[in-house]
C-alpha positions in Angstrom: 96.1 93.7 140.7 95.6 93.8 136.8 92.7 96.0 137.1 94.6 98.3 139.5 97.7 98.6 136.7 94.8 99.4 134.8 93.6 101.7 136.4 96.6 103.9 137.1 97.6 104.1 133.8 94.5 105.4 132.4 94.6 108.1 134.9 98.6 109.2 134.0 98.5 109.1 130.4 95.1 110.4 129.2 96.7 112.6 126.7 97.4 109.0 124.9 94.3 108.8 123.3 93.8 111.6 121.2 93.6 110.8 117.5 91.9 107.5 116.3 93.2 104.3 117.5 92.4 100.1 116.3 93.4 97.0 118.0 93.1 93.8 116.0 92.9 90.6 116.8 94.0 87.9 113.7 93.1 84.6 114.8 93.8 81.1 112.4 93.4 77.8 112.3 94.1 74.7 110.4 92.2 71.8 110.1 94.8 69.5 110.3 98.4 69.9 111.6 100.9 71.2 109.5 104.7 70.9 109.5 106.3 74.6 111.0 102.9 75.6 110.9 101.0 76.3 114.6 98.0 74.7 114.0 96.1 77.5 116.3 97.0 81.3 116.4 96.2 84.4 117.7 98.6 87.6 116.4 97.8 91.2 117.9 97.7 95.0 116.1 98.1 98.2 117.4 97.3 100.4 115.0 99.1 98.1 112.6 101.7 98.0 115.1 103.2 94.2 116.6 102.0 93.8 119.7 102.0 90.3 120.7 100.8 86.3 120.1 99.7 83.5 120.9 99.5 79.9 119.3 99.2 76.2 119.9 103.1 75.7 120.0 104.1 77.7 122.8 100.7 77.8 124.6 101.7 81.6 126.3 100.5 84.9 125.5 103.7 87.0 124.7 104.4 90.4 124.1 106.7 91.8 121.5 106.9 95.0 122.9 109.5 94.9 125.7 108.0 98.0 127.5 104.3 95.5 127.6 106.2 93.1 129.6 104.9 95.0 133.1 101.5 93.6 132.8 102.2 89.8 133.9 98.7 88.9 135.2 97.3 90.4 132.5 99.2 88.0 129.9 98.6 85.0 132.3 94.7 86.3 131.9 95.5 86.1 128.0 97.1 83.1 128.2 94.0 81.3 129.7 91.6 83.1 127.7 93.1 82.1 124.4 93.6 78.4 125.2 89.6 78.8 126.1 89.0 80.3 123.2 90.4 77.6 120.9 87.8 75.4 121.8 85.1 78.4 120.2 87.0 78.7 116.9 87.1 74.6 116.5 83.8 74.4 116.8 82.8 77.5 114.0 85.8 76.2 111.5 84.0 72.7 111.8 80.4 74.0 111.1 81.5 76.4 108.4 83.7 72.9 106.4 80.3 71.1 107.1 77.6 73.7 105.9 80.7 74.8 103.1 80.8 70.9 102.3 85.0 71.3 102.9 85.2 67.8 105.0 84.9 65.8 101.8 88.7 65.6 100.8 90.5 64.1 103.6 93.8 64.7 102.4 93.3 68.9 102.1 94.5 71.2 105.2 91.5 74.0 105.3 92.2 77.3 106.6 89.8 79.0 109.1 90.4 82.8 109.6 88.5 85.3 111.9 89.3 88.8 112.3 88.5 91.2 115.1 88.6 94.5 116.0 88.1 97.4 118.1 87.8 101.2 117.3 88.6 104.2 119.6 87.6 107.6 117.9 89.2 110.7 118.7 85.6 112.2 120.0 85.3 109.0 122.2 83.0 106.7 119.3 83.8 103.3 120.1 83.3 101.4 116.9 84.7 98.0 115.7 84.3 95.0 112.7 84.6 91.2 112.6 84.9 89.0 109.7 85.1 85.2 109.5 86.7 83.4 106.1 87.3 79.8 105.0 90.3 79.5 102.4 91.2 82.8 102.4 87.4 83.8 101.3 85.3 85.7 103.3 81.8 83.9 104.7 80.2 85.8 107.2 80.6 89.4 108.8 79.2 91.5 111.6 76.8 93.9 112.0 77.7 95.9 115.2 74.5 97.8 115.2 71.7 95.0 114.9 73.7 92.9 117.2 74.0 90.0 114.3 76.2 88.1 111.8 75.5 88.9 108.0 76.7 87.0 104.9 79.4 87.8 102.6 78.6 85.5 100.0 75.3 83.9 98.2 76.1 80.7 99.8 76.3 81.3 103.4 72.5 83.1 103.5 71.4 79.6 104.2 73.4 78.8 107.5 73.3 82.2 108.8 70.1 81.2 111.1 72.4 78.5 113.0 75.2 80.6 112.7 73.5 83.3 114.7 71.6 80.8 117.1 74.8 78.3 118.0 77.5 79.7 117.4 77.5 83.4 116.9 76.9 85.3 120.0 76.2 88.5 118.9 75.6 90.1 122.0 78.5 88.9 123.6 80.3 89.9 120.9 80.1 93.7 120.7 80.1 94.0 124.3 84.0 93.1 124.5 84.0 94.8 121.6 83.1 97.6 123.3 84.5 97.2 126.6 87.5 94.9 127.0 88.9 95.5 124.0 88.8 99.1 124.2 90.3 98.5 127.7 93.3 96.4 126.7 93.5 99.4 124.1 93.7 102.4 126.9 96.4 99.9 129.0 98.6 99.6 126.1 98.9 103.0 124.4 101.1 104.9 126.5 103.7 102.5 126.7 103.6 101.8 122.9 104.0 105.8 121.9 107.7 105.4 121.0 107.1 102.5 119.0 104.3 103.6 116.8 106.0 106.3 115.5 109.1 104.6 114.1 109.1 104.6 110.4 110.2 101.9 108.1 111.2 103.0 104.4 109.4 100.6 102.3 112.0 98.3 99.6 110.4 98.3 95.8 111.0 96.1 93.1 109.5 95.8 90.2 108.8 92.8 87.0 107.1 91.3 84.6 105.5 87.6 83.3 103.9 87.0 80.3 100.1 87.2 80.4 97.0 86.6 77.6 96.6 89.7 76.8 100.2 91.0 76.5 102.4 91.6 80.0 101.5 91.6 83.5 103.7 94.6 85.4 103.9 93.5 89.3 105.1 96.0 92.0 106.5 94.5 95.2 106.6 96.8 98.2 108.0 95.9 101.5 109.5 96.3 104.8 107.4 99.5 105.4 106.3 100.9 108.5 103.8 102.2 109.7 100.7 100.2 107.6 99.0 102.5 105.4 100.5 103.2 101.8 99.4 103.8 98.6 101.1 102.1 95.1 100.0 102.9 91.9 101.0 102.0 88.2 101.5 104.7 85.7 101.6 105.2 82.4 103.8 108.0 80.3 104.3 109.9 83.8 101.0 111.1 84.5 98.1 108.7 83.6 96.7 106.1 86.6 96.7 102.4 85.3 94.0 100.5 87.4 94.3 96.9 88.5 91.3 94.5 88.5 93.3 92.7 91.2 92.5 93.2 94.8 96.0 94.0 96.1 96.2 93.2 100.3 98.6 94.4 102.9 99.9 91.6 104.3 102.2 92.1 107.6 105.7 90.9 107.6 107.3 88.0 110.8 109.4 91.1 112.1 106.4 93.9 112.5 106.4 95.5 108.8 104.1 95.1 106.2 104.4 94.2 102.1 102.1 94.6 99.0 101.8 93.5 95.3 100.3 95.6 92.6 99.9 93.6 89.5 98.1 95.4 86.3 98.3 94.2 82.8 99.2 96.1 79.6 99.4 96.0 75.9 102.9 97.4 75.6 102.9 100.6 73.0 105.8 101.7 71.2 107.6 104.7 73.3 105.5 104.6 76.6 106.9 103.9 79.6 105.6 102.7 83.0 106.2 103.2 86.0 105.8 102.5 90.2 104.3 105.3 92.2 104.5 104.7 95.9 103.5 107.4 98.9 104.5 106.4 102.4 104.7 108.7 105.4 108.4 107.5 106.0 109.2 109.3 102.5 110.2 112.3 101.8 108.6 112.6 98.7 106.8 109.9 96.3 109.1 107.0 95.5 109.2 106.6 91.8 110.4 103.3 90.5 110.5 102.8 86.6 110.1 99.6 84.6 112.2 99.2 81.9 111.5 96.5 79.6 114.9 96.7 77.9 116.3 94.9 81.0 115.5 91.6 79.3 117.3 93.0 76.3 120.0 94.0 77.7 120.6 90.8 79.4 120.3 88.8 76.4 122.8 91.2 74.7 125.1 90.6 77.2 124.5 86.4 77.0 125.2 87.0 73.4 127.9 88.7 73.5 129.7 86.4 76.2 128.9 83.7 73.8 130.7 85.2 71.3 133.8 86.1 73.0 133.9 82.3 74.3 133.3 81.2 70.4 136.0 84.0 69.2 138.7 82.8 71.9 137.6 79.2 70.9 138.1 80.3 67.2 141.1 82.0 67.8 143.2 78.9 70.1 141.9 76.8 67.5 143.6 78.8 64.8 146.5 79.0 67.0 147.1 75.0 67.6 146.6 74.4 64.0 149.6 76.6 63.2 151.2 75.4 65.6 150.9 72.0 64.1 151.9 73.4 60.7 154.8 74.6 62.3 156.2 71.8 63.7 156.2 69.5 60.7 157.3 72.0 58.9 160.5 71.7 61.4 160.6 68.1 61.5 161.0 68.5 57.8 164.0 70.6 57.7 165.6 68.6 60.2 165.0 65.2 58.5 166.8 66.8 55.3 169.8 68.3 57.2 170.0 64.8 58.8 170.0 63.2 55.0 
């Protein structure tokens, strides 16, 4: 029945697939339970789009999309698949702590992350990538076109002949890369066509911390849709300030995506800086200045409530003393009138 569904809908919406289009799979796991924290996920992408999940907590595939909700055996395929799957990714998080020498500290929660996904071309290429990463760093990558797993790092060129007997699979690998994926691609497109081209204005803020060489500027851009933007520092309007920190797009719990652009500067007498940011919901390029007399102006301020508080303070003071003064000067007159 699935492959039927299938099957219709790539024959009534073929006009879906022009352009270039991605499905991603993110898939983590923790080592060790966590509180709030599924200790097994799986989170889908269409072309950075929300499409669905799946984790240990709820133990169904689910769709976010409402229009997705048609394809019932397919997601009660899903569903089994992933819970399958689970036992794969236990058993490559567990050789990658071991090889990585992570099992040592008993009380740390390690972080195993693997990343998948498929590539539809607009001339028909059918391409795809897959990286695996312990901690947040990358270990080991694949090569689509020798059918085998390749290191990231200096440290993993010693494992990767296990890796690639036991527990890599590269053939199996790039065929559902190829082939299921791509498929589960062509079923959800033309019901997701509405959806992918909402646009979400992206929210800016910008700030400051001290750092050892002068200040750190930081750019915070979020709550955009679709994915791809570009954010920039610059200096005096026109020159490009590059950042020697590798700045991610990292997607959001409700479908939309942030980033953080940090650079450092030596701040110059009379230049100003600035937060460039292109985004296809934009009219034109959003331009957010930083103004480093905001501190200044705060502190101002803090001063100059103080010294209204000390004034009025000053000033009642004053006030009750003469009042004093007063009445004994009353109680004076009256004690002679009385003599």
């Amino acid at each position: 029945m699935a492959c039927y569904i299938s099957l219709v809908f790539l024959l009534c919406f073929p006009a879906v697939y022009s352009g270039s289009h991605t499905l991603h799979y993110y898939v983590s796991m923790l080592s060790s339970p966590a509180d709030g924290v599924p200790q097994y996920s799986i989170v889908v992408y269409a072309d950075g789009l929300l499409l669905g999940r799946y984790n240990s907590d709820i133990r169904l595939a689910q769709f976010f999309i409402p229009s997705l909700n048609v394809f019932t055996e397919h997601l009660e395929l899903q569903t089994k698949f992933a819970q399958r799957w689970q036992v794969y990714q236990e058993r490559k998080m567990m050789f990658l702590m071991g090889f990585l020498n992570k099992t040592s500290d008993k009380g740390a929660i390690r972080v195993y992350q693997r990343k998948f996904a498929c590539e539809l071309e607009e001339d028909g290429t059918i391409g795809g990538y897959q990286e695996f990463a312990l901690d947040g760093k990358e270990v080991i990558t694949f090569d689509r076109e020798r059918e085998v797993f390749v290191s990231a790092t200096q440290e993993a060129v010693i494992m990767l002949p296990q890796w690639n007997q036991y527990h890599g699979n590269a053939k199996g690998n790039k065929m559902y890369m190829e082939n299921e994926c791509i498929e589960h691609m062509k079923l959800y497109l033309p019901l997701i066509t509405a959806d992918l081209q909402k646009k979400d204005k992206p929210n800016v803020k910008v700030s400051s911390s001290e750092s050892d060489s002068g200040v750190k500027l930081h750019c915070f851009v979020f709550g955009f849709y679709p994915r791809d933007v570009d954010v920039m520092w610059i200096k005096n309007v026109k020159h490009e300030i590059h950042s020697d920190e590798a700045s991610q797009i990292l997607p959001n719990p409700d479908g939309t995506y942030q980033i953080r652009v940090s650079v450092e500067v030596t701040p110059e007498e009379g230049a100003t800086y600035s937060c460039r940011v292109d985004h296809s919901s934009l009219e034109k390029t959003m331009v957010v200045p930083f103004e480093r007399e905001s501190k200044q102006k705060i502190t101002f301020i803090l001063i100059g409530v103080a010294l209204a508080v000390l004034l009025a303070l000053s000033l009642g003071f004053y006030i009750q003393r003469k009042m004093k003064g007063f009445k004994g000067s009353r109680q004076s007159v009256s004690t002679e009138e009385q003599d």
